[in-house]
N, C-alpha and C positions, 0 to 999 in steps of 0.2 A: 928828729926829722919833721920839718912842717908839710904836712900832706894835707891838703884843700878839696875838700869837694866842690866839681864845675857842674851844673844843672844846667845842661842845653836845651834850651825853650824858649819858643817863636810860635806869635799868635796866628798866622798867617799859613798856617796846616790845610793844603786840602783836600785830603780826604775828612780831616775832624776840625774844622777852622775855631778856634779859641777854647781848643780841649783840655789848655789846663784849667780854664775858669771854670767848666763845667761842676758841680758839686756830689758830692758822695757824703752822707751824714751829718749834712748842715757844712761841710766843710771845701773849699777851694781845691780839686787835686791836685794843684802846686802845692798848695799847703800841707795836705797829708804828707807827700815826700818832705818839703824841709823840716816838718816834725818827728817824721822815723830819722830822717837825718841827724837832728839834733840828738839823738838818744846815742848816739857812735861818738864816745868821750877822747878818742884818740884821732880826730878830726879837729885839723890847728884852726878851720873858717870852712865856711859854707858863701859858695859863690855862686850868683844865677847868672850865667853868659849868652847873654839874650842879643837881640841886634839893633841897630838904629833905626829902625823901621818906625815910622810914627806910633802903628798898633802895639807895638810893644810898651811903653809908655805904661802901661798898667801892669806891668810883668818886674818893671821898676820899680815901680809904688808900693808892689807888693812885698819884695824884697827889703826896701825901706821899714815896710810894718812890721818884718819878722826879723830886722836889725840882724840880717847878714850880707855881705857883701854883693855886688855885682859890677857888671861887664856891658859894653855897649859894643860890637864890633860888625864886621861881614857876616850877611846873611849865608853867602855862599860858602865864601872858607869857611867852615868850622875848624878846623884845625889851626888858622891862624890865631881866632876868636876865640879858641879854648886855650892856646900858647898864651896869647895876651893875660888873658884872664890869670891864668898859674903864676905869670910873672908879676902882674900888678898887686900879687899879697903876699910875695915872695915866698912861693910854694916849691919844696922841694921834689915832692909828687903830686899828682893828683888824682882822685878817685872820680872818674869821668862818667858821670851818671845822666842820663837823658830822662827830659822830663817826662816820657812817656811810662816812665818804672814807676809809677807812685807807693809800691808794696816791695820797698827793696829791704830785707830783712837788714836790719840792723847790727843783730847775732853774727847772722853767717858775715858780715861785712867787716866786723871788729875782729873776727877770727885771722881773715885774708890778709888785713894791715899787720897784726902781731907776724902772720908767715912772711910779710913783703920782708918788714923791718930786719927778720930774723934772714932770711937768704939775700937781700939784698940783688935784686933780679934789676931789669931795666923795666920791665913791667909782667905784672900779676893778672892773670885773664880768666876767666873761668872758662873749662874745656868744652867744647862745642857737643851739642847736643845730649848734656849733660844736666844741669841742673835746669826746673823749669826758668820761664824766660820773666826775666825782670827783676829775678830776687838779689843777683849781685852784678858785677860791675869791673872794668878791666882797672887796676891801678896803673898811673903812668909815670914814669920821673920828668923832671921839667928839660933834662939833659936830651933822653930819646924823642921827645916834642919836637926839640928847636932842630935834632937832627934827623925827623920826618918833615917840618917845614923847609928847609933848606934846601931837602933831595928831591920832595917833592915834584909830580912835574904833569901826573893825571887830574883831571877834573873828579873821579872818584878818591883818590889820595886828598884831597882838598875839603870835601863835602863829610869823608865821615875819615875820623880822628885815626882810627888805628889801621888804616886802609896800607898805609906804605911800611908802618912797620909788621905786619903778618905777609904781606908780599917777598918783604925784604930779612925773613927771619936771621940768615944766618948773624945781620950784623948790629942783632939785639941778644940780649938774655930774658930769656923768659921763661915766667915759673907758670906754668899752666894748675888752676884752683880745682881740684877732682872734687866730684859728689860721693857722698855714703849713699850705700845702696837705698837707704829708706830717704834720700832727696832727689835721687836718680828720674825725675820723672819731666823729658826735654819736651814732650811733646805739650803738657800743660803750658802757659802765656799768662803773666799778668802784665800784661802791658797794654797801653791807650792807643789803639792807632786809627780807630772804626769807630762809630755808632756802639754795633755790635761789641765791640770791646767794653766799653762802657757801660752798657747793661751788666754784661760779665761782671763787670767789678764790683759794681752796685749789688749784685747779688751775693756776692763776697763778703763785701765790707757790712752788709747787714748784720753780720753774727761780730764784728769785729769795732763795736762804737770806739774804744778806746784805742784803736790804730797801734794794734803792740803786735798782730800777730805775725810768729815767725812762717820761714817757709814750713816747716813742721806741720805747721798750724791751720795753714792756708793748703796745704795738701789734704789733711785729716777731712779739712771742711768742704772740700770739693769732692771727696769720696761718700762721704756720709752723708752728706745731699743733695748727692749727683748734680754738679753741679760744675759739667763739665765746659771749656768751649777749648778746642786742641787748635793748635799753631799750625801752620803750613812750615814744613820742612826745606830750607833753602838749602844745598848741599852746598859746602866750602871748597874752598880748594884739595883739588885728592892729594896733594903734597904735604899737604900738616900734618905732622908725624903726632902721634898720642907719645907725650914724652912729659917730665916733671919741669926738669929746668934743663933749658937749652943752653949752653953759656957757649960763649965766644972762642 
């Protein structure tokens, strides 16, 4: 099964405008994710699905320098722009990771593709307020894509990837990813979205030069040096049932 990681990222952010360029240990925060990326050996390509917007242009350049693949498409659709993208490297699934994750454990992410492989779902998601936020990632088939763009028909369904299919559960399968209690912790965030994000990580990634830590890791280190910043709780739909695999 060729399963493709798609990195959604646009310079053109405004709350944090060109937050993947920003740097963390001498290093580009795009760059740290395609590096823990590269470390996930059951990953057929690494794709950056960015848009045609002129400021993107160096969001190319840089994918060029890190010799993986990318995408040029709709600012607005992302869901077209990440269909495109799966298809253009003939991807069976995709691991739909936004650039804003740059600490997506690697571990917990090789574990989730051996569970995709092995139940064979239409997509793999990690359970809602469950693991902290950034460390993994919904996998998708390229099949359940082309049949959310098709059915699609909201401006929200369009803008973020798995909008029509969690609306529309009954007429997917899906393996929902459960935490062990010692990763159980939703309210932590590693994710870019602020300013204040960014300090957050920056004071993370100081203990972590070599960019390997798991969430494990990156738990231990937030507790031991308090070194907190907690998420705002969005509630989801009260209809999402806590369930393993939903099948058809």
């Amino acid at each position: 099964m060729r399963i493709v990681a798609t990195i959604e990222a646009r310079l053109n952010s405004k709350r944090l405008p060109k937050k993947h360029l920003y740097k963390i240990n001498g290093k580009l925060i795009i760059n740290i994710l395609i590096e823990r990326l590269k470390k996930i050996k059951s990953l057929t390509k690494i794709v950056l699905s960015t848009t045609n917007n002129k400021i993107d242009d160096e969001l190319v350049k840089i994918a060029k320098k890190n010799k993986i693949g990318f995408y040029r498409g709709s600012e607005d659709n992302v869901l077209e722009r990440v269909t495109k993208s799966a298809r253009k490297y003939s991807a069976d699934a995709i691991l739909q990771i936004s650039g804003d994750c740059p600490l997506i454990d690697y571990s917990l992410v090789s574990y989730q593709i051996e569970m995709f492989k092995l139940n064979n779902p239409d997509v793999s998601t990690p359970y809602w307020f469950n693991f902290p936020g950034g460390v993994c990632a919904p996998i998708i088939k390229v099949s359940a894509l082309q049949k959310s763009l098709k059915n699609s028909k909201t401006t929200s369904d369009y803008e973020h990837v798995t909008n029509y299919i969690f609306n529309n559960q009954k007429k997917f399968k899906i393996l929902y990813f459960l935490a062990t209690n010692s990763l159980k912790y939703p309210n932590i965030e590693f994710i870019l979205d602020t300013y204040d994000d960014f300090l957050f990580l920056k004071k993370i990634m100081k203990f972590d030069i070599q960019n390997c830590f798991t969430t494990t890791q990156l738990i231990d280190i937030c507790k031991k040096k308090r070194i907190l910043r907690k998420k705002k709780i969005i509630r989801k739909n009260k209809d999402r049932k806590k369930f393993i695999i939903n099948s058809l």
